[in-house]
N, C-alpha and C positions, 0 to 999 in steps of 0.2 A: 465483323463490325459493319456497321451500315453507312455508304458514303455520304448521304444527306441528311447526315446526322454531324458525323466527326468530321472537322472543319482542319481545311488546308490549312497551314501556318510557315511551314517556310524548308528549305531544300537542305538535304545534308551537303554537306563539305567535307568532312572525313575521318580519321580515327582522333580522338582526343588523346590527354596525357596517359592514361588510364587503359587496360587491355579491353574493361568491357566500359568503355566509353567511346561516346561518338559527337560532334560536333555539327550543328545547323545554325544556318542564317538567316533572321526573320527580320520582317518590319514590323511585326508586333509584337505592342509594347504591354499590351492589356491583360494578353491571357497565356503572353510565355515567365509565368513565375516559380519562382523556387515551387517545388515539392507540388508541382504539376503535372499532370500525365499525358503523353506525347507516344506516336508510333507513327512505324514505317514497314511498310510490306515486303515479304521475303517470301522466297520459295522455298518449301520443306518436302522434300520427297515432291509426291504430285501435288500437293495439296498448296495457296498460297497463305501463308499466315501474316497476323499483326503483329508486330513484336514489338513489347510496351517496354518504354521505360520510363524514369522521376529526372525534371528537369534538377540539377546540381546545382550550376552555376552558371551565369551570363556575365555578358560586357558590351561595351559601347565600341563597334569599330568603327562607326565614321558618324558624325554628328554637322552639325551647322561650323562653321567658323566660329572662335571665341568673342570675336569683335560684334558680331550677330547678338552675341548675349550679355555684351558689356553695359545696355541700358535696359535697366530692370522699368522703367515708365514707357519702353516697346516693346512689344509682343516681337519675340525671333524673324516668326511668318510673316510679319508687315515688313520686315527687312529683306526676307528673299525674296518676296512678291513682287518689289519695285528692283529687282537687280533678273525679275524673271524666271525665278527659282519656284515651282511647285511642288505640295504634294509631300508625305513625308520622306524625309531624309536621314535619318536618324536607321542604320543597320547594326543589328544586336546578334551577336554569335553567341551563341545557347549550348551548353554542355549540358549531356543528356547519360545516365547512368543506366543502360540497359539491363530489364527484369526480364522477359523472355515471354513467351506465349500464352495462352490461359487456354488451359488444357477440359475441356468438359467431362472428359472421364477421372481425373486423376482431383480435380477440384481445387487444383493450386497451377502455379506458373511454372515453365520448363523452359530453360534459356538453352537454344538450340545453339549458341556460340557461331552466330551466322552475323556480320557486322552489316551495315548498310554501304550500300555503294554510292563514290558521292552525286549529287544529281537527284538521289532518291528524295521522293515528295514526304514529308514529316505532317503528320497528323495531329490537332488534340482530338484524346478521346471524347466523346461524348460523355453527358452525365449517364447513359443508362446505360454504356457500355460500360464505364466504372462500377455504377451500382452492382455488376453482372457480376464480375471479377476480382474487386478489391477484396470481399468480406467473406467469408467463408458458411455462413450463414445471410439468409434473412431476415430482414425481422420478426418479431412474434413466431419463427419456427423453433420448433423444439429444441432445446440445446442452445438457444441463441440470448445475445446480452447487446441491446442497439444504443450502445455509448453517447454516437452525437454523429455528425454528418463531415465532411470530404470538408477543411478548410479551403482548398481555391476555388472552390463551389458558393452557391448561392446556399445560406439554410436550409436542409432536408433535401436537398438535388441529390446527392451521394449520401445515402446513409453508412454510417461503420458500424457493424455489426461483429462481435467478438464470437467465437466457438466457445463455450464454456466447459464443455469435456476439454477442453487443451488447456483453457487458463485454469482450470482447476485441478487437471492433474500437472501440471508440469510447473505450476506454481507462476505466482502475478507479484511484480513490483510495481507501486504508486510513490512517482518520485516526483516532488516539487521546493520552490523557497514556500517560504511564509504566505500568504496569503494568494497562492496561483490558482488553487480551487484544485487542492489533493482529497481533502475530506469530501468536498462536494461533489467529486467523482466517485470518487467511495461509495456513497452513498446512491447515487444515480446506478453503480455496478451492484451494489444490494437491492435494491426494486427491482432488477432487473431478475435478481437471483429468486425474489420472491414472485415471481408473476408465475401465472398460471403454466407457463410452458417452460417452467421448471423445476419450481418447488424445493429448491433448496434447505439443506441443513446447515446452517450459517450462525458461526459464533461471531460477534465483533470484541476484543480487548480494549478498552475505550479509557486512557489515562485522564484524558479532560473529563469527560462525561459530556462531549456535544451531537450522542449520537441518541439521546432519548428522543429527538424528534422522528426518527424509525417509528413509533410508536404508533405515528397517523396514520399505518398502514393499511394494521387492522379496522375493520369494516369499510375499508375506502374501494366501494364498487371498482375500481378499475385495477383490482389485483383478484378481483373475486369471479369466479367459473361458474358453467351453468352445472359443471355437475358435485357442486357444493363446498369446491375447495375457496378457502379463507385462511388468509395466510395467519401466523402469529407474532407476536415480536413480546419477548418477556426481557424483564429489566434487573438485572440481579446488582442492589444496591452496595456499597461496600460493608454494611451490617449485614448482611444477607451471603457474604461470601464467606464459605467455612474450607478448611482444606485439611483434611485426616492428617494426620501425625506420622502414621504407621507409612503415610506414600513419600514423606520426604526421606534422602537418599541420605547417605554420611556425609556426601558431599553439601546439600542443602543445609545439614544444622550446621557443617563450619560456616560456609556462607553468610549464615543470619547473625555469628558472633559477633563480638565489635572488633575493631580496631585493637590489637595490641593483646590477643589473646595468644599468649607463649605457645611454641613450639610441643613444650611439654604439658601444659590443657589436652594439645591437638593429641597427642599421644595415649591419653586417658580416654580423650573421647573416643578415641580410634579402639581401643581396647574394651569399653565397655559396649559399644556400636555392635560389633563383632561377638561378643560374650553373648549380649539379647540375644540377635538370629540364630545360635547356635542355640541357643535355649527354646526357644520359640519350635525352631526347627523338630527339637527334641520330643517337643510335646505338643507337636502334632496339632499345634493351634492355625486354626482356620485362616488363612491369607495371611499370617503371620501379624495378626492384627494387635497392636501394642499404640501405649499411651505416652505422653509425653513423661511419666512417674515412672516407668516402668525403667526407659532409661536414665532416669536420673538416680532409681535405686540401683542400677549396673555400676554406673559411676562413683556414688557413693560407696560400694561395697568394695572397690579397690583403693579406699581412704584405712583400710584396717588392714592391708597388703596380703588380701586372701586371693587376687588374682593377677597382682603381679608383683615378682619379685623383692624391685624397689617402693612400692606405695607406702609403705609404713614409715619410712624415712622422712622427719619433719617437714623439709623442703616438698617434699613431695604431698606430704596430705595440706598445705599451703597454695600449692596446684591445683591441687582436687575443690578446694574451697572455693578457689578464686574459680576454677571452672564452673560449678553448681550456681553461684553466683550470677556469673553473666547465663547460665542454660536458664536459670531464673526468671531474669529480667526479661528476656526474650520469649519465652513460653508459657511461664507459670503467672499470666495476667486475665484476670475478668474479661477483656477486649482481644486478647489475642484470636487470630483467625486461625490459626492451629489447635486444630478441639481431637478429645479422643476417639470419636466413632463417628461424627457428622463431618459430610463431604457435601457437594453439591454431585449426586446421579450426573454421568455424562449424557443417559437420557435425558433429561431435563437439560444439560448444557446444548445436545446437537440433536434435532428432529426435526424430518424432510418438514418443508413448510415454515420451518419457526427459524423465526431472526431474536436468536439471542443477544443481549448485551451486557458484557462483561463489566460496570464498574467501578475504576481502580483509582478514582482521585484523590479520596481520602489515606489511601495506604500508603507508607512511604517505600522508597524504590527496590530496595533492596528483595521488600517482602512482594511487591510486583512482580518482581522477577523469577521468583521463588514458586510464585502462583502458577505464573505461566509455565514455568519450566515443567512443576510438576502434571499440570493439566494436558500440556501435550503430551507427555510421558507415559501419560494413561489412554488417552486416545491414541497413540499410536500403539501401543502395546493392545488394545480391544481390539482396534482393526485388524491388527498382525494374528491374532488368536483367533477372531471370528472369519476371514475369510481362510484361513488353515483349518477351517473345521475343528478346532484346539477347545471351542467353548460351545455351546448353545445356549445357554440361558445365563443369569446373574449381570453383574457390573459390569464384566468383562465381555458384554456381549453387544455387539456394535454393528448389524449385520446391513450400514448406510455408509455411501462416503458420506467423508463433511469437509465444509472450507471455513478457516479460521483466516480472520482480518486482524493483524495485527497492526494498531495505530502506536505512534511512536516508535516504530521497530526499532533505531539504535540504541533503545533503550535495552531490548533485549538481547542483542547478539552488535554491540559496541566495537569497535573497532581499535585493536591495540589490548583488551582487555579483558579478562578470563570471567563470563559471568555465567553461573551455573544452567540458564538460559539456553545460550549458544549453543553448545554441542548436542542438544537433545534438537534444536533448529536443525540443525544442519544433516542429522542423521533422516530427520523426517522429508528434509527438503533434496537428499538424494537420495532415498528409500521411498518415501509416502505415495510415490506412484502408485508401486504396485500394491499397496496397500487402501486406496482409495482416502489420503490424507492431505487434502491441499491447502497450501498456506501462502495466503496476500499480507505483499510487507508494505507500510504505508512509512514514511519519513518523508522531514523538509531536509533533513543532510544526511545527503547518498557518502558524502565521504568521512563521518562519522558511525557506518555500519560495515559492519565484519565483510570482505569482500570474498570470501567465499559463500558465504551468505546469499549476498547479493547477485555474485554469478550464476546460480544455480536457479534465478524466479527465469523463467524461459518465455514471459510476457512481461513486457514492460509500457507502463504509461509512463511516460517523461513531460513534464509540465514546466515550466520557467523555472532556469537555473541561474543564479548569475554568478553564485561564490566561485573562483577559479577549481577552487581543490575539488567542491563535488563535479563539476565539469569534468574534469579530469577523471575524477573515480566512473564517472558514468562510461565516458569513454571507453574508459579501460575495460569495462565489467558487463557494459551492454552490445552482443556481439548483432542484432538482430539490425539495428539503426545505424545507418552511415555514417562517417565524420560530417560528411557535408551538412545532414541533416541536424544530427547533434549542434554541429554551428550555427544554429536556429534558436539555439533555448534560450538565448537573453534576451532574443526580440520578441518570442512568445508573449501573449498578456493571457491574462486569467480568463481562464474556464481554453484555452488551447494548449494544447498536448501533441507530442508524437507516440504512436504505438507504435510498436512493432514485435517480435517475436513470435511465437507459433498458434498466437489466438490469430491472427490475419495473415491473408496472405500473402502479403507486402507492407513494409513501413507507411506509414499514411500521417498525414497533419489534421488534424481531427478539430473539430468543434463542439463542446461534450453539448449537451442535450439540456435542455429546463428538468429539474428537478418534478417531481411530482408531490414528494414532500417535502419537509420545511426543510433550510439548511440550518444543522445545531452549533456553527462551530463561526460565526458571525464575529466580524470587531467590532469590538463596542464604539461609538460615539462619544469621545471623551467630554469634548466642549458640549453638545448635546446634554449629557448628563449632568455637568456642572449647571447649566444653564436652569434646566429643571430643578436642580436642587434650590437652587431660588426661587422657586415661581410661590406665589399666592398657596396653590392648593397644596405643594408640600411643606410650605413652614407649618401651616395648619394641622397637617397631618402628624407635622414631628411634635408639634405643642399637644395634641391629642394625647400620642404614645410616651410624652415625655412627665405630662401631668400626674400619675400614679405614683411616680418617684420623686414627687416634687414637693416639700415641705411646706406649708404656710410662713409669713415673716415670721409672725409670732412664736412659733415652735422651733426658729433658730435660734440655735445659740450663737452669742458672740462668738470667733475666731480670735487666738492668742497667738500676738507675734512677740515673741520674745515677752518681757513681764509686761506687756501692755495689750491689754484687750480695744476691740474694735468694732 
């Protein structure tokens, strides 16, 4: 570190309550703030090193007299002035949470468990020595994702820049309330995915639909290379989403039934489910590929008790009824998104370059769920076969990672709540390493999603919390981010975040970055809109659209209230 750079601030004092904390007294007041970076020199072997830590906590131990401050119409200092008193007075002991040295060969920090001695002079670091060490990339380097810059910093003084091999394979949570600017992060970490020095294969799941402004991406010179790459971004609408028959499990068609379908339905379906694959199996049909009729003929044909013992029993083909009934209602519709042969190609869902988007706002939850459950199901099963050498060519063949964003995540892996979603989550999200499967969970309530779920994204963006319970869940479930720091998310305001996890090299308070493209996921302007609704040019416009529907006097008939016309 360079001394006429990193500026003196104030002398340690001695060990804090904590084994790897230490305690210093400054009189400044300006630049000793929470989630600050601070060092003090140690001798390591021959070598002297910096040994960085994040300021924790402070306090005031000696201030002015109260009586000093009891008239708010005098300035403090015009009162010690005339008693003689200069110069500030105010001593602030600073608890300091030690990170340990930044090691050039190893490209992360090593706490050599060396404490400071008291007397030792405490440092801030410099912006460039921060810039050096905090991020594990550069900007614009390969593999790199430059989120937003060092909050105790000035704008762009500190840039945070993420490792995207790490947040990609070891999986990314974006946790905020409502309006902290989670999608708007999102979305700055997908341009990031899409830029030239990396070229990602990026699904987004999009339940609102506020992520078609992705779209600006395509021909926007500053995602585009000289040597001709142009990124994609394709919109698959919810008419446009088809999901094969033959890849929902037994589990998914119970799933999709309603409410209140008997034990003994489930039993049929379980029996006729089992009947097809084995039939299927038999005859040698190609990926076992069947239609939604094919099971519904399996289940009808145990209404004649030719496959199981009891079916013939009135009661029993009254089950069978009521089951064909709801399998019916569910599948056998013009609009249903379960078709017999048309899928959407996971080619077309994941390829390097292209920002897909998934969506889901017209479909209701259930079959959301449904969707995604099986789409990961299938990409994780391509991955797990193409990189086993198990395939070369066909559907199952997937020879790219890919990272899948998943917005609204508690919808798909809920907490408290078995939904056919989740465990195919979870298998991916402690397997999909080695298989090159990564998955970004987006929610505003961390304590409304499956906490095994959640423990396992090994990067985490934390953005304003204020609900007690997600506080809590985060706590519990984010092992990368301090308590101290965590103590932070209610005073966060939007567009600031804590990272931390294995995309950086340290927890950091972050400032995400201007967007490049639009944001889709905006509040509306209530009063604004009502306002407009009055104006001149939209009554006009609604008498316009309204005139085609609109009778002449003449051509009306009287209305009849009761025997008297009017």
């Amino acid at each position: 570190m360079t001394a006429n750079t990193d500026l003196l601030t104030g002398t340690v004092k001695g060990p804090g309550l904590l084994p790897y904390e230490y305690l210093f007294i400054t009189r400044d007041n300006d630049r000793t703030r929470i989630g600050e970076f601070v060092f003090y020199d140690a001798k390591i072997g021959d070598e002297r090193r910096s040994i960085v830590g994040s300021i924790t906590a402070r306090k005031l131990i000696r201030n002015l007299p109260d009586a000093f401050l009891a008239d708010p119409a005098t300035p403090p200092s015009a009162v010690a002035a005339l008693i003689g008193i200069e110069g500030d007075l105010e001593i602030y002991e600073v608890t300091v949470a030690t990170i340990g040295y930044f090691s050039e060969k190893l490209g992360d920090f090593v706490n050599p468990r060396i404490p400071p001695q008291p007397g030792d002079s405490v440092f801030i670091a410099s912006s460039e020595t921060l810039a050096h060490m905090l991020s594990p990339r550069r900007t614009a380097d390969k593999g790199s994702a430059h989120i937003g810059s060092l909050l105790t910093r000035e704008p762009g003084d500190v840039p945070v820049v993420l490792s995207v091999r790490d947040v990609v394979s070891t999986h990314l949570a974006i946790l905020a309330s409502t309006g902290a600017g989670k999608s708007y992060t999102a979305g700055v970490l997908v341009e990031e995915l899409m830029q030239t020095y990396n070229r990602a294969a990026v699904l987004i799941v999009d339940p609102h639909s506020e992520y078609h402004t992705m779209s600006s991406i395509q021909g926007n010179d500053k995602f585009a290379s000289a040597d001709g790459y142009k990124p994609e971004v394709k919109i698959f609408t919810p008419d446009k989403i088809k999901v094969r028959f033959s890849t929902l499990t037994e589990a998914d068609v119970k799933y999709l039934l309603p409410d209140g379908t008997s034990d003994k339905m489930l039993h049929f379906l379980r029996q006729a489910y089992r009947s097809l694959q084995d039939r299927l199996k038999a005859e040698g049909r190609r990926d076992y590929l069947y239609s939604y009729h094919d099971l519904r003929d399996e289940v009808q044909r145990q209404q004649y008790g030719k496959d199981d013992k009891d079916a013939g029993d009135g009661g029993n083909v009254s089950s069978i009824q009521g089951l064909l009934w709801r399998l019916d209602a569910r599948f056998d519709r013009q609009d249903s998104i379960f078709h017999a042969h048309e899928h959407i190609e996971l080619s077309e869902l994941y390829r390097p370059g292209r920002c897909t988007i998934l969506q889901l706002s017209e479909i209701e939850q259930t079959e959301q769920q449904v969707i995604v459950g099986t789409l990961l199901r299938r990409v994780n099963k391509a991955r797990e076969l193409t990189v086993g050498s198990h395939v070369d060519k066909g559907e199952n063949f997937l020879d790219y990672p890919v990272f899948t964003l998943l917005e609204e995540a508690h919808r798909f892996a809920p907490a408290g709540h078995s939904v056919v979603s989740t465990n195919v989550l979870k298998q991916i999200l402690s397997e999909g390493r080695k298989f090159g499967v990564g998955i970004g969970l987006i929610t505003q309530r961390p304590g409304k999603l499956d906490q095994d779920v959640l423990s396992q994204c090994m990067t985490q963006i934390i953005m304003r919390i204020v609900n007690p319970i997600d506080q809590q869940t985060v706590a519990q479930s984010v092992e990368g981010a301090g308590r101290t720091m965590l103590a932070e998310l209610p005073a966060l305001t939007k567009g600031q975040a804590i990272i931390s996890g294995v995309g950086i090299n340290t927890p950091v308070m972050c400032r995400i970055r201007p967007r490049i493209t639009t944001h889709g996921g905006e509040t509306f302007d209530a009063p604004a809109e009502w306002m407009n609704w009055h104006s001149s040019g939209e009554k006009t416009k609604r008498e316009q659209d309204e005139a085609p529907y609109l009778k002449p006097e003449s051509e009306k008939k009287p209305e009849k209230v009761g025997n008297i016309r009017i």
